[in-house]
C-alpha positions as CSV (number, residue, x, y, z in Angstrom):
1,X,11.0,-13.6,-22.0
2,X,7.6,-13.6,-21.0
3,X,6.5,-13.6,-17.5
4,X,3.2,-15.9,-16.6
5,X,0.9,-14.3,-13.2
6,X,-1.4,-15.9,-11.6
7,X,-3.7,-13.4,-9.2
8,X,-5.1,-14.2,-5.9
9,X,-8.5,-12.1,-5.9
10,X,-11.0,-10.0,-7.6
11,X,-12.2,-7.7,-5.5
12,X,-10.6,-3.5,-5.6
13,X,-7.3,-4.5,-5.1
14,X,-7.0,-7.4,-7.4
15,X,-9.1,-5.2,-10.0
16,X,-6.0,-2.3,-9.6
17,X,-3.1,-4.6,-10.3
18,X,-5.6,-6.5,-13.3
19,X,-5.3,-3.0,-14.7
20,X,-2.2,-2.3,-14.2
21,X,-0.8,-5.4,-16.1
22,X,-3.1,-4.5,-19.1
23,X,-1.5,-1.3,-19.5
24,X,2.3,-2.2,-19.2
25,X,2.4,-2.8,-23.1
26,X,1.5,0.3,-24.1
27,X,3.2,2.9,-21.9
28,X,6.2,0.6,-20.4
29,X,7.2,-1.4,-23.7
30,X,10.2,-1.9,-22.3
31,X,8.9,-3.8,-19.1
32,X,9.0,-7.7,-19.3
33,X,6.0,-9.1,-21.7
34,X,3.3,-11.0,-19.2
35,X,0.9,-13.1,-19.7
36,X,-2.2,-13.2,-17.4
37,X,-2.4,-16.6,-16.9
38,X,-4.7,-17.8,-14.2
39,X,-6.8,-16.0,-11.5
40,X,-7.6,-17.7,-8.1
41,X,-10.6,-17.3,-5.8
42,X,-12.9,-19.3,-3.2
43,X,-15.8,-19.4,-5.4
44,X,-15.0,-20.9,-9.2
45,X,-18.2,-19.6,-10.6
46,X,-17.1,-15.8,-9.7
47,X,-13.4,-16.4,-10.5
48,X,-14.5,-17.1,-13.9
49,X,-16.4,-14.3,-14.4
50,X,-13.4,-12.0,-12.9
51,X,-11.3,-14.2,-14.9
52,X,-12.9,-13.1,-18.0
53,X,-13.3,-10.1,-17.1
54,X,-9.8,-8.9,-15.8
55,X,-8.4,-10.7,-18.6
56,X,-6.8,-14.1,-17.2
57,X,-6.7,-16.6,-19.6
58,X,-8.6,-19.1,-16.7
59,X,-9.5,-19.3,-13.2
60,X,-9.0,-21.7,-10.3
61,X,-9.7,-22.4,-7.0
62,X,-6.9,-24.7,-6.7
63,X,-3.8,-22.3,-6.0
64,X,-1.0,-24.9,-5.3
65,X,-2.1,-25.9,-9.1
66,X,-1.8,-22.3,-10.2
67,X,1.6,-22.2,-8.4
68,X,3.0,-25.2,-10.6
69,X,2.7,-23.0,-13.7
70,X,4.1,-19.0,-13.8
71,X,6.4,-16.9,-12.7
72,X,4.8,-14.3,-10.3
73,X,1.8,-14.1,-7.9
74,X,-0.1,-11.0,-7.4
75,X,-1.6,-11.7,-4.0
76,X,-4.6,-9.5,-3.4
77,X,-7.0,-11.5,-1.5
78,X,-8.0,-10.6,2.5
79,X,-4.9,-10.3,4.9
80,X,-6.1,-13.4,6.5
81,X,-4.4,-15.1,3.2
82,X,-2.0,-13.6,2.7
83,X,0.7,-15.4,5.0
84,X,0.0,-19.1,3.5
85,X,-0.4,-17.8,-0.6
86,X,2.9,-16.2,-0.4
87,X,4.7,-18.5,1.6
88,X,3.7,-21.0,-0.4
89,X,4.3,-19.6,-3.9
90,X,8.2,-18.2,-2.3
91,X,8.8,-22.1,-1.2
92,X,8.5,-22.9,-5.3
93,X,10.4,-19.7,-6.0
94,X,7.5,-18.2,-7.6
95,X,8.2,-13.9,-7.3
96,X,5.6,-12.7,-5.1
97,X,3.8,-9.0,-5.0
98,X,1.6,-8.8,-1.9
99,X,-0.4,-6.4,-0.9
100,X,-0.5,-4.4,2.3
101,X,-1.0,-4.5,5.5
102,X,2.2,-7.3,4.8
103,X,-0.2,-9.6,7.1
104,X,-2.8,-9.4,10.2
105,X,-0.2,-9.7,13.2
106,X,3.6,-8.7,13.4
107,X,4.0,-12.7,13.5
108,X,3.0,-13.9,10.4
109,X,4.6,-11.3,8.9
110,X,7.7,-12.4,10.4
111,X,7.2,-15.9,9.0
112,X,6.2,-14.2,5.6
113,X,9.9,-12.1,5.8
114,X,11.5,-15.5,6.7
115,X,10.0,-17.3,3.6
116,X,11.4,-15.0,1.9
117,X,14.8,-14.7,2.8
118,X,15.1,-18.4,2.2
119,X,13.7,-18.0,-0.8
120,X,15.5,-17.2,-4.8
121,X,12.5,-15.3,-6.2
122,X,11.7,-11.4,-5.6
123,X,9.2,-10.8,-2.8
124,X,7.4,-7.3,-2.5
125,X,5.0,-5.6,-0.7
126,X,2.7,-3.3,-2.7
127,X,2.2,0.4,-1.3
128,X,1.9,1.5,-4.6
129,X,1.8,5.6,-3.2
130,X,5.5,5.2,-3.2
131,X,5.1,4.9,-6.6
132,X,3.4,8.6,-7.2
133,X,4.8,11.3,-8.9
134,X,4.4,13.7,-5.8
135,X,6.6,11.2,-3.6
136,X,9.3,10.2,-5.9
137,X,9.5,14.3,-6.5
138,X,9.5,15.1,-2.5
139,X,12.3,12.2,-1.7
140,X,14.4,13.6,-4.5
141,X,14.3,16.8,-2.9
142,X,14.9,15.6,0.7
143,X,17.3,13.4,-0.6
144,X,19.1,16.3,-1.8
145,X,19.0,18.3,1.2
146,X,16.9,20.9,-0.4
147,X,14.7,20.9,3.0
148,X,17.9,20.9,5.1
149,X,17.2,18.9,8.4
150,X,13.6,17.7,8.6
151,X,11.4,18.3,12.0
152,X,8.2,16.9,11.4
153,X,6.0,15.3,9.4
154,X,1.9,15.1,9.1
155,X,0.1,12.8,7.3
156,X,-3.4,11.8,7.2
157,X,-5.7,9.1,5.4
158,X,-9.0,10.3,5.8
159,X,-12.0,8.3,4.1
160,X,-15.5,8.4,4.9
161,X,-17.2,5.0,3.7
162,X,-18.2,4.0,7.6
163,X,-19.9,7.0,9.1
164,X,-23.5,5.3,8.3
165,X,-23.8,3.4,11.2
166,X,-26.3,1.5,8.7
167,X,-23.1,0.5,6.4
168,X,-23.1,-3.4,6.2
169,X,-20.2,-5.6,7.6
170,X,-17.3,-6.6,6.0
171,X,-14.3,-8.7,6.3
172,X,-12.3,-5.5,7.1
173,X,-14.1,-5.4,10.7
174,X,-13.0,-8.3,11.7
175,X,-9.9,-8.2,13.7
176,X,-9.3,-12.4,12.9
177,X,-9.0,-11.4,9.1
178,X,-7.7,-7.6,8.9
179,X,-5.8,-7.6,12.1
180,X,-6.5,-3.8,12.6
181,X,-9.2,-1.6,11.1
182,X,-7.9,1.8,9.6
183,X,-4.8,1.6,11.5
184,X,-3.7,-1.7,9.2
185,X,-6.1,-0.4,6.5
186,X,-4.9,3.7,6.2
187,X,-2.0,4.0,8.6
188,X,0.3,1.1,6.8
189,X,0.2,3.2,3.7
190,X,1.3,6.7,5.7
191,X,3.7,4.5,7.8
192,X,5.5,3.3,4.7
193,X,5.5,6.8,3.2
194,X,6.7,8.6,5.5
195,X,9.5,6.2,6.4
196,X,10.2,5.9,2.5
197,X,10.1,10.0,2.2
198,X,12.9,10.6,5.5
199,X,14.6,6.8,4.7
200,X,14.4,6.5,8.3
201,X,12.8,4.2,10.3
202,X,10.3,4.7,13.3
203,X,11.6,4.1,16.5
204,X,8.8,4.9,19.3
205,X,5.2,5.4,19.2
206,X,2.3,6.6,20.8
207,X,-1.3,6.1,19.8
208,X,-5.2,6.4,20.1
209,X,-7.6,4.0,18.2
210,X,-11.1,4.1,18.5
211,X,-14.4,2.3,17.2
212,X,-17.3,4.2,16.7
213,X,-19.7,1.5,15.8
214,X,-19.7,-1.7,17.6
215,X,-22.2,-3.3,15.5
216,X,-22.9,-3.4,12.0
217,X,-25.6,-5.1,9.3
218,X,-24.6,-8.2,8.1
219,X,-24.0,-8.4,4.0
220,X,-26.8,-10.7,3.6
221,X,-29.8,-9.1,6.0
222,X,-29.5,-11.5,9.1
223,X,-29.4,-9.5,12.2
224,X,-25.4,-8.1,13.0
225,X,-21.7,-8.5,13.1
226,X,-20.0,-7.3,15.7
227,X,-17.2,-4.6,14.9
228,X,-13.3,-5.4,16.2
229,X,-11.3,-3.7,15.0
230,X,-10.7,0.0,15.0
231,X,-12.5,2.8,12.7
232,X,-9.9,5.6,13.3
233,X,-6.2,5.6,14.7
234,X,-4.1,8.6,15.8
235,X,-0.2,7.9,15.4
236,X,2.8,10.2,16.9
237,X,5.9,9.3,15.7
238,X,9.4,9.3,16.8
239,X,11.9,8.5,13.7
240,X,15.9,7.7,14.3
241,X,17.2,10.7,12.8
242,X,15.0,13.1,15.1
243,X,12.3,13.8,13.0
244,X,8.7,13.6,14.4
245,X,5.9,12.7,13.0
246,X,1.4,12.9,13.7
247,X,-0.1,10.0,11.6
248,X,-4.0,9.9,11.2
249,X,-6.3,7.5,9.7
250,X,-9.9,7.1,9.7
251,X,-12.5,5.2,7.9
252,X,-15.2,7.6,9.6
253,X,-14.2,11.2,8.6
254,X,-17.0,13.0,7.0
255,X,-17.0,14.4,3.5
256,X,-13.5,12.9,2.7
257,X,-14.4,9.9,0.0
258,X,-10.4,9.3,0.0
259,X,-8.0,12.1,1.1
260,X,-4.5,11.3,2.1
261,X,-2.2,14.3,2.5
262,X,1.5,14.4,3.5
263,X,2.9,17.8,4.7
264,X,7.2,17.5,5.4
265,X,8.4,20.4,7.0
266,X,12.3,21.2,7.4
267,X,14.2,24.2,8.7
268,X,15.4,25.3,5.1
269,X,12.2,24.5,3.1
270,X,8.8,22.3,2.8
271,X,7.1,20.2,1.0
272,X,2.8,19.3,0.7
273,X,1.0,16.9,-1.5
274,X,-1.6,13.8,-2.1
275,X,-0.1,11.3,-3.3
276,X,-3.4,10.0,-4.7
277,X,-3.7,13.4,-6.4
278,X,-0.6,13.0,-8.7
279,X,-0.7,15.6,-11.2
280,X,0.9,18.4,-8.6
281,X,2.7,19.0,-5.7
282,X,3.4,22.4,-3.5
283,X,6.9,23.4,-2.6
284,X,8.1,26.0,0.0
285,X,12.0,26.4,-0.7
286,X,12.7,29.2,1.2
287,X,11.4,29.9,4.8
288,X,10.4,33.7,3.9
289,X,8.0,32.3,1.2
290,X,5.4,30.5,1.0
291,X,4.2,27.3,-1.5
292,X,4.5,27.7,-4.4
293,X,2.3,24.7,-6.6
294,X,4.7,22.8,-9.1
295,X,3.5,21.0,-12.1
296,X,4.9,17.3,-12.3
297,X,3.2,17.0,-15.6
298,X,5.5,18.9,-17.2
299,X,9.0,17.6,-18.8
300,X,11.1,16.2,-15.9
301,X,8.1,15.0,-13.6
302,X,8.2,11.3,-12.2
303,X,7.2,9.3,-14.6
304,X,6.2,12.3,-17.0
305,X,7.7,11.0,-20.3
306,X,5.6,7.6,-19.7
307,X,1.9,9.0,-20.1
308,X,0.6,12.3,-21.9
309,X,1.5,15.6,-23.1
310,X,2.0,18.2,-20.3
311,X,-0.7,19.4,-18.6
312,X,-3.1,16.0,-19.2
313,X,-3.8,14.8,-15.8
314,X,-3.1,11.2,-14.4
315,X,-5.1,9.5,-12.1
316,X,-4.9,7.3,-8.9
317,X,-4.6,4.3,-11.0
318,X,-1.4,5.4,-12.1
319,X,1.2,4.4,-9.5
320,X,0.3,0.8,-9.2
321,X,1.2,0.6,-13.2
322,X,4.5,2.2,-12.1
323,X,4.9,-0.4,-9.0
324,X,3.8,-3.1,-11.5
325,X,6.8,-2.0,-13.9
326,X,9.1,-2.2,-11.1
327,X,8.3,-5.3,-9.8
328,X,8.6,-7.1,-13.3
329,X,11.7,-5.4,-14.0
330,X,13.1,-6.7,-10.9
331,X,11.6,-10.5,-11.5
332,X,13.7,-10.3,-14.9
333,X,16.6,-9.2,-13.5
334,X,16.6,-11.1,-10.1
335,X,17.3,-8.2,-8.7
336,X,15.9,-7.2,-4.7
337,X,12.7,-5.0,-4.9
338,X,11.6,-2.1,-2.9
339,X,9.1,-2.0,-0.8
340,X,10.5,-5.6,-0.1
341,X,9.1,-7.7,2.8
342,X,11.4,-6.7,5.1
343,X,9.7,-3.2,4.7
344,X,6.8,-4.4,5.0
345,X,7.6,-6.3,8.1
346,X,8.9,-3.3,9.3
347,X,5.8,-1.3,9.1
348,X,3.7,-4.1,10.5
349,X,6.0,-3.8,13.9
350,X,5.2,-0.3,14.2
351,X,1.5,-1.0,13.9
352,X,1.9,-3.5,16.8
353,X,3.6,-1.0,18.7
354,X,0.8,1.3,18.4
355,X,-1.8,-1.4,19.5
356,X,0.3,-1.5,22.8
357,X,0.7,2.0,23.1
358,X,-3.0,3.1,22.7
359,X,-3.7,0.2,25.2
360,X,-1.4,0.7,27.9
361,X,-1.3,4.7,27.4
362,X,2.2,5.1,27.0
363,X,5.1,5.7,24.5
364,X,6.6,2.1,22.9
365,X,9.4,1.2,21.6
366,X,9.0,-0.5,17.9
C-alpha cells in the first residue's frame, strides 16, 4: 500500500527528509511505496518552487487541507511549529515524524507527548544520528557487554557558522521560536545519543551556557536583532546506572564546520566515533591496547548490505534514509517507533534542567 506525505518546510531539514524519501525505492525496495504528495509553507510562491523542486506533487499553505489527504507528516518547519502541526495531524491520526528539539519548552512538548498517546498513528521524533552506522555498531557492543560497565561518556557538537560577529540573524536566535540556541540546536542530538548508546536515562545535570554575541544583522539590512538564546552549552551528566557523562555544544567553535564526536569509555574496553562520519569507527577492546579503526563498510556493518560495495564511503545523508525506512515500516505495521515522543519529551526535560542549573549554579534534578 502506498503511503501519501505531506511535508511541513523547505528549508535544510525539510530538504534532508525530501531526499531521503526519493531514495527509499532504490536501496529499501522493501520499505512501504510513498507518494510525495503535498509540501506546506508560509509563502505559496516559494512552496511551489520547493514543491517542484523536492519532488511533491503540489504545495499549500493550508495545512489542515493537507492533513485531510495522506498518511504521514514530515514536520520540518521552525520549533515554534512544531507543537500545533503535529498535534493537529495526531488528532486525525495522521503518523507524524518531527524533527528535533521535540519543541521550544518542556511544556509543549508535554502536550505534544499527550497528543500522542491519545492518538492511533505512530509519532516520532527525528535524531536521525541514531540511525548511523557508527552508533547502531557501538550499542551492539555495549549492549553486549563487550565494554563491561561504562564510566563516562564525552560528546561534543562543535560547529562554527556563528563566530562572525557579522553573521546575519536568524530564527534560531530567538529564544520565542528555538527555545534554546546550541543547547536545543547541538545538545538534543548528543543528549539522545548518548541516552540511546547506555539505554539509560539522565538523571541530574549541571550546566554552563553562554552567548557571545548579543546582537546580530538582520537578514534583510535594517539595523539589528537582538541574540537570546545561547551560542554554546557545557552539559555534565549524571545517568541512572552510574555512568557520567560531559556534553558540549557550540555554534561558535572555530575551524569545526560540523564535528560531533562521541568517546564511551568502560572498564573492559572503549569505543570513539562521529556519527556524521559513518564510514568507520575506533574500538579499544582490551584495556592494554589501544584503538584499533574498524571498517563498517565492510560485510556485517549497519546498514552495509543496503548501499555499496566495501570500502565506497557513505555520507551524512545516509542515516535520515535509514530513519525514513524505519518510520514507514512502522506506519505500515502500526507498530510504536523509536525515538518516539516520549523520547523526545524526555530529552527536552533534560534541556530544561540544564537552563535551571546554569542559572542557579547548581546540580538539578531532571
Amino acid at each position: 500500500m502506498t503511503r501519501s506525505v505531506a511535508l511541513l518546510g523547505h528549508g535544510f531539514a525539510a530538504r534532508a527528509h525530501a531526499n531521503a524519501l526519493a531514495r527509499l525505492p532504490m536501496f529499501f525496495p522493501d520499505a512501504p511505496s510513498v507518494e510525495r504528495s503535498v509540501l506546506v509553507g508560509r509563502d505559496p510562491d516559494r512552496a511551489a518552487a520547493a514543491a517542484d523542486r523536492l519532488g511533491f506533487a503540489r504545495a499549500t499553505t493550508d495545512l489542515d487541507g493537507a492533513l485531510a489527504d495522506v498518511d504521514a507528516l514530515y514536520v520540518a518547519a521552525p520549533n515554534d511549529r512544531h507543537a500545533a502541526a503535529s498535534t493537529a495531524a495526531l488528532d486525525r491520526d495522521v503518523a507524524v515524524l518531527c524533527e528535533k528539539p521535540l519543541a521550544p519548552t518542556v511544556d509543549a512538548a508535554e502536550r505534544m507527548a499527550r497528543a500522542a498517546d491519545r492518538s492511533g498513528a505512530v509519532a516520532g521524533t527525528a535524531f536521525n544520528y541514531r540511525f548511523s552506522p557508527p552508533t547502531r555498531a557501538a550499542r551492539r557492543l555495549i549492549s553486549a557487554g563487550d565494554l563491561g560497565t561504562v564510566r563516562r561518556v564525552r560528546a561534543h557538537y562543535l560547529q562554527d557558522w556563528l563566530v562572525d560577529p557579522d553573521a546575519p540573524w536568524s530564527w534560531r536566535l530567538d529564544a520565542d521560536r528555538a527555545g534554546s540556541g546550541a543547547l536545543g540546536d547541538l545538545s538534543a542530538h548528543s543528549v539522545d545519543l548518548v541516552s540511546f548508546l547506555l539505554d539509560d536515562r539522565v538523571e541530574r545535570v549541571a550546566g554552563d551556557l553562554q552567548t557571545v554575541v548579543d546582537e546580530r544583522p538582520a537578514p534583510d539590512g535594517d539595523g539589528t536583532r537582538p541574540v537570546t538564546v545561547d551560542d554554546a552549552a557545557t552539559v555534565r551528566a549524571r545517568f541512572a546506572g552510574g555512568a557520567r557523562a560531559t556534553l558540549e555544544a557550540s555554534r561558535v567553535a572555530t575551524g569545526h564546520r560540523n564535528t560531533h564526536r562521541v568517546a564511551v569509555e568502560g572498564d573492559e574496553g572503549a569505543v570513539r566515533f562521529d556519527p556524521g562520519q559513518p564510514n568507520e569507527m575506533a574500538v579499544c577492546r582490551d584495556p592494554t591496547d589501544g584503538f584499533e579503526t574498524v571498517d563498517l563498510t565492510d560485510p556485517g556493518g549497519p546498514y552495509a548490505d543496503r548501499w555499496w560495495p566495501p570500502g565506497h564511503a557513505l555520507g551524512w545523508e545516509h542515516a535520515v534514509v535509514h530513519e525514513s525506512a524505519a518510520f514507514l515500516d512502522c506506519v505500515a505495521a502500526g507498530e510504536p517507533f523509536r525515538p518516539s515522543f516520549a523520547d523526545g519529551l524526555a530529552v527536552q526535560r533534560v534541556l530544561g534542567a540544564v537552563e535551571r542549573a546554569a542559572a542557579e549554579g547548581s546540580w538539578v534534578a531532571v
